[in-house]
Structures are given as C-alpha cells and as structure tokens.
C-alpha positions as CSV (number, residue, x, y, z in Angstrom):
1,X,0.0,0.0,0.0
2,X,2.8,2.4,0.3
3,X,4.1,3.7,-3.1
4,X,7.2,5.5,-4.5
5,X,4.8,8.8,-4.0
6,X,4.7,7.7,0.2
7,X,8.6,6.5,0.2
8,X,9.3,10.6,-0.9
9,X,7.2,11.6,2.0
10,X,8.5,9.6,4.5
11,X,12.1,11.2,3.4
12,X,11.1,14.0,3.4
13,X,9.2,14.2,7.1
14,X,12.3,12.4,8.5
15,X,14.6,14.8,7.6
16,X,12.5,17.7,9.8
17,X,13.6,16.1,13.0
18,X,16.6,15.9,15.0
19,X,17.1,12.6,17.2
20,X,15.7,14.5,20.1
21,X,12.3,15.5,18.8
22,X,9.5,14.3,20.7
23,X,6.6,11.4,19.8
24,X,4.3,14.3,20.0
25,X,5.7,16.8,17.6
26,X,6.8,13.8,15.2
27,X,3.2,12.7,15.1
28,X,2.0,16.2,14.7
29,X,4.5,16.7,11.4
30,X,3.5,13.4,10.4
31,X,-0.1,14.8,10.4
32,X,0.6,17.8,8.9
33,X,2.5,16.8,6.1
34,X,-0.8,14.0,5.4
35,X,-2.6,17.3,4.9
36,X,-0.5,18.7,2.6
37,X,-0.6,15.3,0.4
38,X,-2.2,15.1,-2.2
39,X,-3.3,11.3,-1.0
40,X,-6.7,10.4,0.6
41,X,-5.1,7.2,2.7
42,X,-1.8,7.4,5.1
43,X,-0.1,5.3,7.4
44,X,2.3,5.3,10.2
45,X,4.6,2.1,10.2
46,X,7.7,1.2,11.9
47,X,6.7,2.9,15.2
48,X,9.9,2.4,17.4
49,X,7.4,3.3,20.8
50,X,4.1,2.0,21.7
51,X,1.4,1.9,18.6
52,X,-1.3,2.6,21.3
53,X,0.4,5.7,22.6
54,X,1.2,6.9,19.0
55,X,-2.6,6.1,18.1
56,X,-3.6,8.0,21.0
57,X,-1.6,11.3,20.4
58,X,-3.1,11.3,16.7
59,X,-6.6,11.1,18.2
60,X,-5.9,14.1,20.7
61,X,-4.1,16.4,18.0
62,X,-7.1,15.4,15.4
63,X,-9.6,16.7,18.3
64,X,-7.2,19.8,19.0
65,X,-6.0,20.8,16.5
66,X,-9.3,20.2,14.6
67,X,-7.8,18.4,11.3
68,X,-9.6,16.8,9.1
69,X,-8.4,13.5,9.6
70,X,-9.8,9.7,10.4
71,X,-7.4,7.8,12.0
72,X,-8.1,3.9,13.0
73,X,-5.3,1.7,14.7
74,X,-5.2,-1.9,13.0
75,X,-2.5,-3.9,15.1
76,X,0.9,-2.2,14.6
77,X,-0.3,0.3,11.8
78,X,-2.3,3.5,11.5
79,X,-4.3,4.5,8.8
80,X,-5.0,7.8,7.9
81,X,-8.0,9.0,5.7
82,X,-9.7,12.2,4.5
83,X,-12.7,12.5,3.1
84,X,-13.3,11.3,-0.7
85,X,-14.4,13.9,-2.7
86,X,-15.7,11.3,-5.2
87,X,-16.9,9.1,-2.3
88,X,-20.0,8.0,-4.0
89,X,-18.8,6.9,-7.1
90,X,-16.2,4.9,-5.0
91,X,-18.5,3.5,-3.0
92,X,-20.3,2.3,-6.4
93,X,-16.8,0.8,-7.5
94,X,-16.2,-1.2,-3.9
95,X,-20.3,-1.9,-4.0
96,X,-19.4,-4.1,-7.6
97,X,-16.8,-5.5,-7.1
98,X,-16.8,-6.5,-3.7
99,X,-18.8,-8.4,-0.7
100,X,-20.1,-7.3,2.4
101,X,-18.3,-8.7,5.1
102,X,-19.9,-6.5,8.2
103,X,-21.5,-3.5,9.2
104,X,-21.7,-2.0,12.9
105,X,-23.5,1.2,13.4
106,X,-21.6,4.0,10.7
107,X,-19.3,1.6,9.7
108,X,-18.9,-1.3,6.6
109,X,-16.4,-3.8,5.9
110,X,-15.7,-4.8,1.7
111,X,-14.0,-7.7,0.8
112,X,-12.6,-7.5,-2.9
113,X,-11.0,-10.8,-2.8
114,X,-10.0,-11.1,-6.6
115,X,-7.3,-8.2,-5.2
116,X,-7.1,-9.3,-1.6
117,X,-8.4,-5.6,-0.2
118,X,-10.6,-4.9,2.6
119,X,-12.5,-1.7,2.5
120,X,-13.0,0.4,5.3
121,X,-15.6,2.7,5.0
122,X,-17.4,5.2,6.9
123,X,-20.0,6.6,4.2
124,X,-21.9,8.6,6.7
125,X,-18.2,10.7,6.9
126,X,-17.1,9.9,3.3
127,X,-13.8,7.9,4.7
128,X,-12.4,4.7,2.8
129,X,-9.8,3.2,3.8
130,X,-8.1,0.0,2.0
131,X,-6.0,-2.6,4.0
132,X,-4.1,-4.9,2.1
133,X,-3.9,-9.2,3.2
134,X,-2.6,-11.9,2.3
135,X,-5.3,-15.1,2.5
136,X,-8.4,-15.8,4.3
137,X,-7.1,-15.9,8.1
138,X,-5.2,-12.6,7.8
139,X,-8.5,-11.4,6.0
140,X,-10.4,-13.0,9.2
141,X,-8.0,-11.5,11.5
142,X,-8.3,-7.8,10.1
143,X,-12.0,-8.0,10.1
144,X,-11.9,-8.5,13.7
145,X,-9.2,-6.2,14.5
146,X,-11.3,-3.5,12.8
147,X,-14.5,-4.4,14.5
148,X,-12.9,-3.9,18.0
149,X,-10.8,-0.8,16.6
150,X,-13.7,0.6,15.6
151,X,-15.5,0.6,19.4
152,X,-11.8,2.8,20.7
C-alpha cells in the first residue's frame, strides 16, 4: 500500500527532526505533512514506541487541533484518511466488485477478494480506507481487528 509517492514523503518528514524531537511533535509533522498530500489514505509504520500511545496522540491532536483527519489503529499500523471527494462513485466501485463482510452502526467492511483488499468505509463521513492481506485468516483476523478498533 505504500508507493514510491509515500517513500518521498516519509524522506522528506524524516529529515524535519533531529534525534531528540518528541513522539508528539513527530506525530503532529507526520499529520501535517498528510494534509499537505495530495493522497486520501496514510499510514504510520515502523513505530519504534508503543502503537497505542502513537494512536492516542493522533486522536488528541485530530480533536485539538481540529484536522480533518480519520485515524483507526489496526494492530501495529495507522491509517490515515480524509474524506473522498468522489466518495460515491467509490463507493459504487467497492459496491461491484466486492462483498459485504460486516456492518456496525456508521461503519462497513468490503472484501474485494479477486485483489485481496478490505475496504474500510465510513459513508456517513465519506472515509475509505483499503487494507491490504494476504489469504483468508489474515483477512479474518483484520475484520476482527477492525471491529474492535472501531469501538476505541
């Protein structure tokens, strides 16, 4: 899921910090430089702290700072979203070609197995966000992550 387009971006954040900048102010670059993008769909990988205290931070400075930004922790990974400008014709796309693997309250899960992606989508908020696996029990295993993600 990360292309040559995210590699640049990564570079390019990394080389605003010195060794001694905090997790906060990392994850606040990190969030503002996702704004900037011109992508609908980050993430945050090779977290060298704890993934929950990362994921919490983003939540706080998405409240605070009031950006525009859906954030949902799946195991050691954060995905970012913003809304789809294009959201229904998207939705149209994932409704096609994919099947309904479960909704709870505002949120539904896709399965386009012919190119092993799982849609995450919030319609009500115009978020989509697509998580990448590898056979049937990481499928499984994502569903259910996002389920209880979804409750934090």
């Amino acid at each position: 899921m990360q292309s040559e387009k995210g590699k640049v971006l990564k570079k390019k954040v990394e080389g605003e910090f010195e060794e001694s900048t905090s997790v906060d102010k990392l994850v606040e670059t990190l969030l503002r430089s996702f704004l900037k993008s011109e992508s609908n769909y980050g993430l945050i990988t090779d977290i060298r702290t704890d993934v929950g205290y990362v994921f919490r931070i983003a939540k706080e400075l998405i409240s605070e700072k009031g950006f525009d930004i859906y954030v949902l922790r799946v195991k050691n990974e954060i995905y970012l979203a913003k809304a789809v400008e294009r959201f229904d014709d998207l939705y149209d796309v994932i409704k096609e070609r994919s099947l309904l693997r479960a909704k709870k309250g505002l949120i539904e899960i896709w399965d386009d197995d012919e190119s092993r992606i799982l849609h995450f989508l919030v319609p009500s908020l115009r978020r989509h966000l697509p998580i990448e696996y590898e056979n049937e029990n990481e499928r499984e295993r994502i569903i259910e992550t996002l389920l209880e993600s979804y409750m934090d």
